[in-house]
Structure formats: structure tokens, C-alpha cells
C-alpha positions in Angstrom: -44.7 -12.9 3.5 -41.9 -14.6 4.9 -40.6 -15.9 1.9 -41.4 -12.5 0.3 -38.9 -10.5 3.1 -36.1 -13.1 2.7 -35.9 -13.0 -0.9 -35.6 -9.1 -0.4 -32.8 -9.5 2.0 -30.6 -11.3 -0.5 -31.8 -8.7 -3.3 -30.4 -6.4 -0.5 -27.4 -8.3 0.1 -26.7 -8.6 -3.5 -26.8 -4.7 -4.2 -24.8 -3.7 -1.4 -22.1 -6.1 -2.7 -22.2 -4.4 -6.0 -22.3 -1.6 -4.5 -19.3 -1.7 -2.3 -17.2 -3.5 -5.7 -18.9 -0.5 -7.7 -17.2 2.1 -5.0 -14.0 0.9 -5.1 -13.7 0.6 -8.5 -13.8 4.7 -8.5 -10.4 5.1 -7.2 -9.1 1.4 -7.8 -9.9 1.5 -12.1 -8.4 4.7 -13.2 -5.2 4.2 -10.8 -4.6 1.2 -12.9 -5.0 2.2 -16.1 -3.0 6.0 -15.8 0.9 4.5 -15.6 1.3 6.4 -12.3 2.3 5.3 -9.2 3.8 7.0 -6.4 7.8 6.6 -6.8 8.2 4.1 -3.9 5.6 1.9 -5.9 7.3 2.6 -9.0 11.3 1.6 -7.7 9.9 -1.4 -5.6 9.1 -2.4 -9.8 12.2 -1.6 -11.1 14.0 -3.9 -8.5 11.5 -6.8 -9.3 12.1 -6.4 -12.7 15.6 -6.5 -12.1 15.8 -9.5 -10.2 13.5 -11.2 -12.7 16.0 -10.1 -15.7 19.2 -11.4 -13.5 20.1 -8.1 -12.3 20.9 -8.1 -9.0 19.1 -11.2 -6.9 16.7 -12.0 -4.1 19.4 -11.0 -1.3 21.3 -8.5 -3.4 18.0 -6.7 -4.6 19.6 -3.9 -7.3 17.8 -0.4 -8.3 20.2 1.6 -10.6 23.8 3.1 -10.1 22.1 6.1 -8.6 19.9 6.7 -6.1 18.7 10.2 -4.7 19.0 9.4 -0.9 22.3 9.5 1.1 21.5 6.1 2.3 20.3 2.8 0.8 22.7 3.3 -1.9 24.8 0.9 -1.3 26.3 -2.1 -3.6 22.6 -3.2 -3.6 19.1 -1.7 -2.1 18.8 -2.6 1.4 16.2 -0.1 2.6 13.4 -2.8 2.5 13.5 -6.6 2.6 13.4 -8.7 -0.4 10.1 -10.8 -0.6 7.7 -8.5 -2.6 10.6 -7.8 -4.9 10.8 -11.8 -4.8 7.1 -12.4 -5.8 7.1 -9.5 -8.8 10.2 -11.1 -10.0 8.4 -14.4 -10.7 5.5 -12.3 -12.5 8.2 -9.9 -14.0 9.1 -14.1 -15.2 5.9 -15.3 -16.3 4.4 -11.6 -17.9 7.2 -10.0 -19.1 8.1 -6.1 -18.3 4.9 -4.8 -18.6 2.9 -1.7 -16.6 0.4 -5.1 -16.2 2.7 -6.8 -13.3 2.3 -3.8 -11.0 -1.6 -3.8 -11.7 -1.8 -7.5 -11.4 -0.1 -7.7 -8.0 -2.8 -5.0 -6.8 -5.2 -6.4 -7.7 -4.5 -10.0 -6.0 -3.4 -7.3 -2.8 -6.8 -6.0 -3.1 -8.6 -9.2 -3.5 -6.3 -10.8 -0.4 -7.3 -8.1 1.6 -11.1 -8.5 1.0 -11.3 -12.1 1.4 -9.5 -11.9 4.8 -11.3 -9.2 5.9 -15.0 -11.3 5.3 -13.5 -14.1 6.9 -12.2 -12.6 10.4 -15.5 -10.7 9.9 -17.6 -14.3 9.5 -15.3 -15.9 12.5 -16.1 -12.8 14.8 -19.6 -13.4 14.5 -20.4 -17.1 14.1 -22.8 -16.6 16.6 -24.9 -14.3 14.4 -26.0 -15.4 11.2 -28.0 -12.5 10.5 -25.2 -10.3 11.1 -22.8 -11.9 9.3 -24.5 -11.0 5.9 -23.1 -7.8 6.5 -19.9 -8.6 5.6 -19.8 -6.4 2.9 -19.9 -3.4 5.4 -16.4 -3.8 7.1 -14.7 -3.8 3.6 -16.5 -0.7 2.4 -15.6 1.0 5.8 -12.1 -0.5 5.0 -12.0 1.6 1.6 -13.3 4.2 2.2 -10.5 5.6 4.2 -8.7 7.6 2.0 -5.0 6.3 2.9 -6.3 2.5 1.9 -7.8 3.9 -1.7 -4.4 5.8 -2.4 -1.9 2.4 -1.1 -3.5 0.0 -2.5 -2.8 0.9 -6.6 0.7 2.1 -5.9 2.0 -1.3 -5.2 3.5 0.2 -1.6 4.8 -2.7 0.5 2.6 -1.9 3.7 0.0 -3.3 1.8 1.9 -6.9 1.2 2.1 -6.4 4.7 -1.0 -5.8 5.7 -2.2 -8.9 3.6 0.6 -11.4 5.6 -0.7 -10.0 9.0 -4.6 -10.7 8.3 -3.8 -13.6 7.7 -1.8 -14.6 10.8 -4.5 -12.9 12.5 -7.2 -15.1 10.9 -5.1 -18.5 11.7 -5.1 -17.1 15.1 -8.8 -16.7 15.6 -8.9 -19.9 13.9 -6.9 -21.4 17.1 -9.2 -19.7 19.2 -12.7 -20.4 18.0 -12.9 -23.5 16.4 -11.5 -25.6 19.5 -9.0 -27.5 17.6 -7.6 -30.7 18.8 -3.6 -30.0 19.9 -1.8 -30.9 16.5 -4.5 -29.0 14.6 -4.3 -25.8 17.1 -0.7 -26.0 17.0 -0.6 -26.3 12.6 -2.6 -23.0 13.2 -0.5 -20.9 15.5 3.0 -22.5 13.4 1.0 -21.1 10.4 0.1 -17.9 12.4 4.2 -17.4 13.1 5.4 -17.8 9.2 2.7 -15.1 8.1 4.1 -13.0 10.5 8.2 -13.7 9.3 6.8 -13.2 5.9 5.2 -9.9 6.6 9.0 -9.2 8.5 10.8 -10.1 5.7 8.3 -7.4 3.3 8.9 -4.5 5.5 10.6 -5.1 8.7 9.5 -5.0 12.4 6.1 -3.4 11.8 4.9 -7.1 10.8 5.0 -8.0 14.9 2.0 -6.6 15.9 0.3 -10.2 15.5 2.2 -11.5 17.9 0.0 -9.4 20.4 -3.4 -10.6 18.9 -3.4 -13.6 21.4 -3.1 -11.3 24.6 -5.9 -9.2 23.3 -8.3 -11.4 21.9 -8.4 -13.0 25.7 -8.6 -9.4 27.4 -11.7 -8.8 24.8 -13.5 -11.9 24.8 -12.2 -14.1 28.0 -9.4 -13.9 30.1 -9.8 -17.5 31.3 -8.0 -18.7 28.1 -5.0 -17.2 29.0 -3.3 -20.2 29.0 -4.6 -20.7 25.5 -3.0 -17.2 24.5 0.1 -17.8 26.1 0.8 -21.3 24.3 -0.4 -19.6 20.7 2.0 -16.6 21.5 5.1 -19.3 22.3 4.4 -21.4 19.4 4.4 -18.0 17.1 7.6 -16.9 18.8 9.0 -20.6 18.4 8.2 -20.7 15.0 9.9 -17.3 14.2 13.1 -17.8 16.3 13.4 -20.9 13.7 13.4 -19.6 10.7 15.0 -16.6 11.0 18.0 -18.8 13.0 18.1 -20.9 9.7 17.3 -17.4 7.7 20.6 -16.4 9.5 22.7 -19.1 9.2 22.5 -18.9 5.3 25.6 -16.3 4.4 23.9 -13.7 2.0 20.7 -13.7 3.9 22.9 -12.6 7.3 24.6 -9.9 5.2 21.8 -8.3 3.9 19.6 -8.4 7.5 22.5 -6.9 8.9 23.1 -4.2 6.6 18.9 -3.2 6.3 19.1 -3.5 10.3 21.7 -1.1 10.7 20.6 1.1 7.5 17.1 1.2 8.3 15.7 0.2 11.5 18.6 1.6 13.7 18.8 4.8 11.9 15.4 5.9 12.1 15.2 4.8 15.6 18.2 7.6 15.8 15.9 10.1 13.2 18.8 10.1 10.9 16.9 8.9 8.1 14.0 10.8 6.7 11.9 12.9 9.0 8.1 14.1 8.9 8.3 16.2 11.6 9.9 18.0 14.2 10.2 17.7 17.5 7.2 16.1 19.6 4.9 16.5 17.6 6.6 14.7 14.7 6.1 11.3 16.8 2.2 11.9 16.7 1.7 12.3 13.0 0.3 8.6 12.2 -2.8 9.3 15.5 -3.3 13.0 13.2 -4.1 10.8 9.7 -5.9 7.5 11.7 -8.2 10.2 12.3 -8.1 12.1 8.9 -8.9 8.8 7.6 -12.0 7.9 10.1 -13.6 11.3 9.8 -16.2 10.1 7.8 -17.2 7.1 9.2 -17.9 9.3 12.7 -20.0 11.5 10.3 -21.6 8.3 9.2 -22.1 7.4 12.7 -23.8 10.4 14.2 -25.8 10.6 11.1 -26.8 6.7 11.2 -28.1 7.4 15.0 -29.6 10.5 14.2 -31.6 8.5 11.6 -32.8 6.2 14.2 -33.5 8.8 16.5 -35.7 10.2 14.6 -37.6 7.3 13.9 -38.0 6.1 17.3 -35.1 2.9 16.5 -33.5 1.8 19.4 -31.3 -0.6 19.0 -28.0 -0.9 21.5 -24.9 -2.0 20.9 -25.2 -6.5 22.1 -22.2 -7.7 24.3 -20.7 -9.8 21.3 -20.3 -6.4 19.0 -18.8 -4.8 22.0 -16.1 -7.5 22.5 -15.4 -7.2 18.6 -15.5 -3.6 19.1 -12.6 -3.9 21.9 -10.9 -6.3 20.2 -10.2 -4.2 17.2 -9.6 -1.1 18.3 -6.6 -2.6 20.5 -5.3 -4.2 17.2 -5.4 -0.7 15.8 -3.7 0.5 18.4 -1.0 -2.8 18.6 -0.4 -1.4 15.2 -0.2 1.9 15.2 1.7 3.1 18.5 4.9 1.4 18.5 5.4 3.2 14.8 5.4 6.7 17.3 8.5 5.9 18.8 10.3 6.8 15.2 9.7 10.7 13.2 9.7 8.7 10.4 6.2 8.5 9.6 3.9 8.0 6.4 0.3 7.9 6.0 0.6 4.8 3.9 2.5 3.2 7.9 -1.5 3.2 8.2 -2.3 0.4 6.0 -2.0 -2.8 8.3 -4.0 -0.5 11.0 -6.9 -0.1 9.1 -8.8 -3.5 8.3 -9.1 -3.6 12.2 -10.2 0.4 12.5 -13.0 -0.8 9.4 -14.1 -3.7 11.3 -14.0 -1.3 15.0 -16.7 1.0 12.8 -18.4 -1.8 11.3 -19.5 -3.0 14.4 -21.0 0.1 15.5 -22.5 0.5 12.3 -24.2 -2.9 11.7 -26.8 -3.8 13.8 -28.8 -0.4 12.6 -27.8 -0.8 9.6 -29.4 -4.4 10.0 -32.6 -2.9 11.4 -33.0 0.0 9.0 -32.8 -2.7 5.9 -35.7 -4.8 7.5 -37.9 -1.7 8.2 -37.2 0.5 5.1 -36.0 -2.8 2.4 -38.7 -1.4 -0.1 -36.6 2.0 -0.2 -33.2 0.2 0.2 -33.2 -1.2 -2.9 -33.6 1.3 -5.3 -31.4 3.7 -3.0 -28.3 0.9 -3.7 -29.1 0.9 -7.2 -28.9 4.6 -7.4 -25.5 4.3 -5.6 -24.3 1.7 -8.1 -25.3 4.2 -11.0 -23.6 7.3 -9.5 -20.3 5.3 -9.0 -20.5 3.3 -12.4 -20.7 6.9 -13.8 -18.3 8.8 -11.7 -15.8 6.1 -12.5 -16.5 5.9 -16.2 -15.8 10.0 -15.8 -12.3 9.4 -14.3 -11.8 6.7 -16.7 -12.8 9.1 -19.8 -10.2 11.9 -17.8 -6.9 9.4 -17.5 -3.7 11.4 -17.9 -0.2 10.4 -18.1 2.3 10.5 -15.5 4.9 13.9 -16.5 8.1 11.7 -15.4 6.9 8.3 -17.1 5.3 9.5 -20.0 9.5 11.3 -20.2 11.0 8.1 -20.1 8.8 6.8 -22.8 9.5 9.1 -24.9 13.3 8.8 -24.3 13.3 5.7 -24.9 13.2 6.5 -28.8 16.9 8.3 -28.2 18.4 6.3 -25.4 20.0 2.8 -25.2 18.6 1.1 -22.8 20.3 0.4 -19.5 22.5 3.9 -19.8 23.5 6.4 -17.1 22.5 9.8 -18.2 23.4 13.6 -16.9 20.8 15.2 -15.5 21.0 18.7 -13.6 21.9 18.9 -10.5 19.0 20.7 -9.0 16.4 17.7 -10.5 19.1 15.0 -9.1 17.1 14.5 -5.8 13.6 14.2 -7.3 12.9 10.8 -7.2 10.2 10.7 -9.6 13.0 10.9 -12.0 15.3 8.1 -10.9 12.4 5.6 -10.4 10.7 6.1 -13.7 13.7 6.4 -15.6 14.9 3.1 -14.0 11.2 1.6 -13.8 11.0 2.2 -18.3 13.9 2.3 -19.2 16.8 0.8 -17.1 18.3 4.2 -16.9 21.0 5.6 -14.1 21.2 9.1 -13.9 24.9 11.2 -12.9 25.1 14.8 -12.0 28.3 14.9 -14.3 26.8 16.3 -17.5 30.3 17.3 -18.8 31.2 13.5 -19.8 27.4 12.5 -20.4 26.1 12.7 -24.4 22.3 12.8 -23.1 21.3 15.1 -20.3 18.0 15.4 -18.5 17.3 19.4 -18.1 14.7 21.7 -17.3 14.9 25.6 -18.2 17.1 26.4 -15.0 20.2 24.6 -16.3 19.6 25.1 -19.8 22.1 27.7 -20.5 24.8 25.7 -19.6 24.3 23.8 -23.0 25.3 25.3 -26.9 22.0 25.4 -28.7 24.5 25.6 -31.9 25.8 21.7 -31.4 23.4 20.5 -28.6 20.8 18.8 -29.9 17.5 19.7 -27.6 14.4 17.8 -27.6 11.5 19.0 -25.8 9.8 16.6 -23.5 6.4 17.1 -21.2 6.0 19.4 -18.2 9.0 22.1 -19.9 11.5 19.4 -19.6 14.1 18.2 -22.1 16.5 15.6 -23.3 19.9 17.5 -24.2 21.8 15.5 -26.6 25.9 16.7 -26.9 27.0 17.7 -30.0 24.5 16.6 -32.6 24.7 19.6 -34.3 26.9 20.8 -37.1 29.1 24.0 -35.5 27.0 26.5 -38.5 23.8 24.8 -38.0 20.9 26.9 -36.4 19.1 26.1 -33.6 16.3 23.8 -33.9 14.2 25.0 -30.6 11.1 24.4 -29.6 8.9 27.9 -30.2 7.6 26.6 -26.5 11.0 26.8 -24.9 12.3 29.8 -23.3 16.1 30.0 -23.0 17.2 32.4 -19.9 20.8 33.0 -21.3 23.6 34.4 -18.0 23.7 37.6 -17.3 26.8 39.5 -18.9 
């Protein structure tokens, strides 16, 4: 019997790890086989593919000649520090410009992500075998918050971020549980400190968090170690005042910090960058999507104790789960509430937040979830080999349903008309959609100038289109009711070749 109920554990354990693979691929598969991205995704590309081509370099990152925002359009992008665009340039490199870079990257993102995530979750509970199987639940509580599903195939830097931070977080618990001699636990807090200037130098001051890990692992689990913390914090802090003295001390490398400091950082301290909200209330819009995004894990909780309710399961929470519990919800927070003190706020800021909001819920989760599979395995199994089957289907659905992106199937299809690497006119009413600069630039190299006097090809829609003589323009339609105007292709007697699909609104008289 014995031998009987392990080997249906690891069935178990096997199916709910093909399961929670077989989930993500829902979202994950299609996102990387549609060409769509969101446009930050799409212009952090262009720049790698730029730097990996020779245009611009690793402290002089280049987009294009235009850009849509008042700011970061400088000589060269400075919105964002250089090190994604420095690891896509070497695959840019080794690949070539291919759509397959971008889903490369995500994919070792996505992978990064899990194997941390397993092995904090392994670390956290050495002292419990049993529950340590579970590992699998933490990462599917991890995905399926929405914001992780939508970041993680739009090659957003938050998620580089989030991967550098784990990681310094893992080194750290490291430090703290294995009882390392000196030289080894100081190795793991210097290692601890470089993940965290690598996460600065991919997006900035956001990376810091870690540096509070120490602090709170001793408040959760034993505030006799403080001493410990204390000499892991110092030897993270030593580490980073280091490298970023030597970082600083290198010419280009000061320019470029300084100008992203003072274009970036200071400026939306001052909300005179890009705003998502007004007032007060702006400042709280990241605690509003943390719990958009954990909704359905408390439905999954009141349901999972509902369940054991009703089957007379009583099972409370052990002191161990409690101090992981504690310990990751003031990681969350480490995360998430300095990000309030700016307006500037995105539901992707989320992403280095969440692994610890996943592994908060898995704690609360796992010990029923533990019980329930030894009472009910013989129902289990088949009930995760359903779930396998619904999301191999649904995702074979979304696969069979894959549509182009308007802006870069456009580009594609300009491509046949337009020398590469050209600034184009394009209206001035579609000048500060960014879809349009990033895909342009992302397929094609292409600048875009709201001088369509001077320009031969001009990007239009219907609004502008009257501005053009259908007798000598040439005018190509293009997806979505947009077209590529090209200046006096046309013979002056010629009629006009339009599209039957294309409505011209000529002035009134």
C-alpha cells in the first residue's frame, strides 16, 4: 500500500507539472508566434538591433531620428539603462534580425524566472520535504496573475529585472540558510550586490528592493541574526558603491547615468514625465492592479477552505508557512510601495512584486492542497489530466486564431517600396502613436518626420488624405484603412488608381 500511494504522489506530481507548463503555454505560445508586442517591447528591439548592427553603442543606445515623446529624444535613448539592450545585441549578433531574438530572450526570461522561483521555494522549506514537491504551485500562482502572462512575451524590461532580483534574493537566502563559513557567506552577499547593480543598470532604482531582503528575512524568521543581516546588507552596499564608483569613473558611462538620472528618475519624481493619474489617487494605482492581479487566487482560497470545510479537513496554517507567508508579503510590499511616491505608474512596475505575492498565496494554498491530494489522489489524477486537455486545446484554438499586428504587418509591407533605414512623412495627427515609430523602426529601420512636403513616402490615414493629388500621388492601401502615399508617381493625365475600399473626404469648398 505504501509503495502503491508513493508511486501515485509522483504520478501526481508529474501531472501537476504538465499541467502548470500546459497553462502557461495558453498565453505564453500564441504571444510568440503573432509578431506583436507592446511598443515598449517592440523599441527596446530596435535599439538591440541597433547596437548589434553598429548603430549607436552600449552607452549611446540609438532608436531612430524620431521619437513621439518630448523627452528621451536626445542624441541617443536614455530613458532606460543599457544592459537588456546589451544582451539582445549579442543575440541580434549570433541570430541575426529576426522576430526569433525577442522570443528567444522570453523564453530564457520565462525559464529564469521559474527556476528561481522553485529554488527560493525549495530553500524556504528545507525543512519539509513533503511540502517541497509542491513547487510547481508557487509558479502557477505566479502566472496566473494576469500582469505576469501579458510582460512576460512583450520582452518589457521589468521582467530582466525581476529575473536579476530573484536571484540576489536567492544568494541571500543562500547566506542565510546554509551557514556558510565567512569567505563562502561573503562570495554570496558580493554575488547578492552585482544582481542587484545589474537589475539597476536594466531599469533603474526599482532594482533596490533586495537590499531590504536581509532586514526582513530576520524580522520573519529570527531577529537574533541581526548581526547576520546587517553584515549581508554592508557587503551588498559595498559591493554596489564599487562598481558603480568604477561604472562612474569610465567617461561615457558617467554621461549617460547622468543624463537618464536627470531625464528619468528626477523628472518623474517631479510628474513631468508621463502620468497615470491625477492627483492622490494617481499614487495608488500599482495597490488597485496588485489586487486586480490576486483576485483569483483569494477566490481560490475561500473556495480551497470551503472544500475542506465541507469535508471535515482541518488543517492550520504550521509556524514555518507563516514565517514564509510574512516574509513574502513584506518583499511585496519592499517592492511595490516606494514605486507610489512617483504618478508614473504601469501595471507591468508589478512584475518584480509578484514571484513573492505567488509564493505569499502558495503558502496558504499548499498544505490543503497537500492534504486534499493524499485523500482524494484517485480523483486527482484524472482531474489534472482533464486540465492538461482543456489547456492543450484552448491553446491549440489561439494558436489556429493568430493574427498580425495592424502596425507591423504595415511595415512589412512597406518594406517592398521603402529603402531601408529612410525617414518618412507621416501625418501629423498619427505622429505621436508609438506603435508606429517602434514598428517602423523595429522592421524596417525607418524614422518618421511630420514634414510631408519634402518627404517622397508618407504614412496617412483617411484624415490627411486630402492633402495629397490622387492624379500624381501614388497611394497604396495598407491594413487597418491606412496607406503609404508615394509623391508624384503618377503621370499629370493619369487616373487615379484607388483602392474601391478607400474613401477620399475631399475640403469643403
Amino acid at each position: 500500500m505504501m509503495h502503491l500511494a508513493t508511486r501515485s504522489a509522483e504520478y501526481i506530481k508529474v501531472l501537476a507539472w504538465i499541467f502548470t507548463i500546459s497553462f502557461i503555454l495558453i498565453t505564453f505560445l500564441p504571444r510568440s508566434m503573432d509578431d506583436t508586442m507592446f511598443m515598449d517591447g517592440v523599441t527596446y528591439a530596435s535599439i538591440a538591433r541597433n547596437m548589434s548592427i553598429g548603430i549607436g553603442s552600449f552607452w549611446r543606445p540609438f532608436f531612430a531620428h524620431s521619437f513621439w515623446l518630448p523627452y528621451d529624444n536626445h542624441e541617443f535613448f536614455s530613458g532606460h539603462p543599457p544592459l537588456q539592450f546589451g544582451m539582445q545585441a549579442v543575440m541580434f549578433r549570433l541570430i541575426g534580425d529576426s522576430i526569433v531574438v525577442e522570443n528567444i530572450y522570453n523564453l530564457l526570461v520565462l525559464a529564469s524566472s521559474i527556476f528561481l522561483i522553485i529554488k527560493i521555494w525549495c530553500l524556504l522549506l528545507a525543512g519539509k520535504p513533503l511540502l517541497r514537491k509542491f513547487s510547481w504551485l508557487p509558479v502557477l500562482c505566479w502566472y496566473a496573475m494576469e500582469t505576469v502572462w501579458y510582460s512576460i512575451p512583450n520582452n518589457f524590461l521589468d521582467s530582466t529585472l525581476s529575473v536579476f532580483c530573484l536571484l540576489s534574493c536567492y544568494f541571500q537566502l543562500l547566506f542565510f540558510t546554509k551557514r556558510p563559513a565567512i569567505l563562502n557567506g561573503y562570495l554570496f552577499a558580493v554575488a547578492a550586490g552585482i544582481c542587484i547593480a545589474a537589475g539597476f543598470l536594466t531599469k533603474g532604482p526599482v532594482s533596490l528592493y533586495p537590499l531590504a531582503f536581509p532586514l526582513i528575512y530576520t524580522i520573519s524568521f529570527d531577529t537574533r541574526r541581526i548581526k547576520q543581516a546587517l553584515f549581508c546588507t554592508v557587503t551588498m552596499l559595498g559591493t554596489l558603491l564599487v562598481g558603480f564608483l568604477l561604472l562612474l569613473s569610465y567617461q561615457p558611462a558617467c554621461d549617460f547615468m547622468r543624463t537618464y538620472f536627470e531625464g528619468q528618475v528626477v523628472q518623474a519624481l517631479l510628474q513631468k514625465r508621463e502620468k497615470t493619474g491625477v492627483g492622490l489617487a494617481g499614487h495608488f494605482y500599482l495597490l488597485t492592479e496588485l489586487l486586480r492581479n490576486v483576485y483569483p487566487h483569494l477566490l481560490a482560497l475561500i473556495a480551497l477552505n470551503a472544500a475542506a470545510w465541507l469535508v471535515g479537513l482541518r488543517v492550520a496554517i504550521s509556524r514555518e508557512l507563516k514565517q514564509i507567508g510574512v516574509l513574502s508579503l513584506l518583499v511585496t510590499a519592499s517592492v511595490t510601495l516606494p514605486m507610489l511616491v512617483s504618478i508614473k505608474q504601469y501595471s507591468h512596475y508589478l512584475v518584480p512584486a509578484l514571484p513573492f505575492a505567488a509564493l505569499f498565496f502558495a503558502t496558504l494554498f499548499v498544505e490543503k492542497t497537500a492534504a486534499f491530494s493524499q485523500l482524494y489522489s484517485k480523483l486527482l489524477l484524472p482531474a489534472l489530466l482533464v486540465g492538461c486537455i482543456a489547456c492543450w486545446t484552448l491553446t491549440a484554438f489561439k494558436v489556429s486564431r493568430i493574427e498580425q499586428d495592424i502596425m507591423a504587418g504595415n511595415a512589412l509591407r512597406i518594406r517592398k517600396f521603402v529603402h531601408r533605414s529612410a525617414t518618412i512623412g507621416v501625418c501629423h495627427e498619427l505622429f505621436q502613436d508609438a506603435n508606429i515609430h517602434a514598428n517602423f523602426q523595429r522592421y524596417h529601420c525607418l524614422s518618421l518626420t511630420t514634414d510631408t512636403n519634402t518627404s517622397k513616402y508618407i504614412f496617412a490615414d483617411s484624415t490627411c488624405l486630402p492633402q495629397f493629388n490622387a492624379e500624381t500621388d501614388s497611394i497604396i492601401p495598407l491594413k487597418n484603412d491606412y496607406l503609404l502615399v508615394i509623391r508624384n508617381m503618377r503621370p499629370a493625365t493619369a487616373k487615379p488608381a484607388i483602392s474601391r475600399n478607400i474613401k477620399i473626404t475631399l475640403p469643403d469648398s
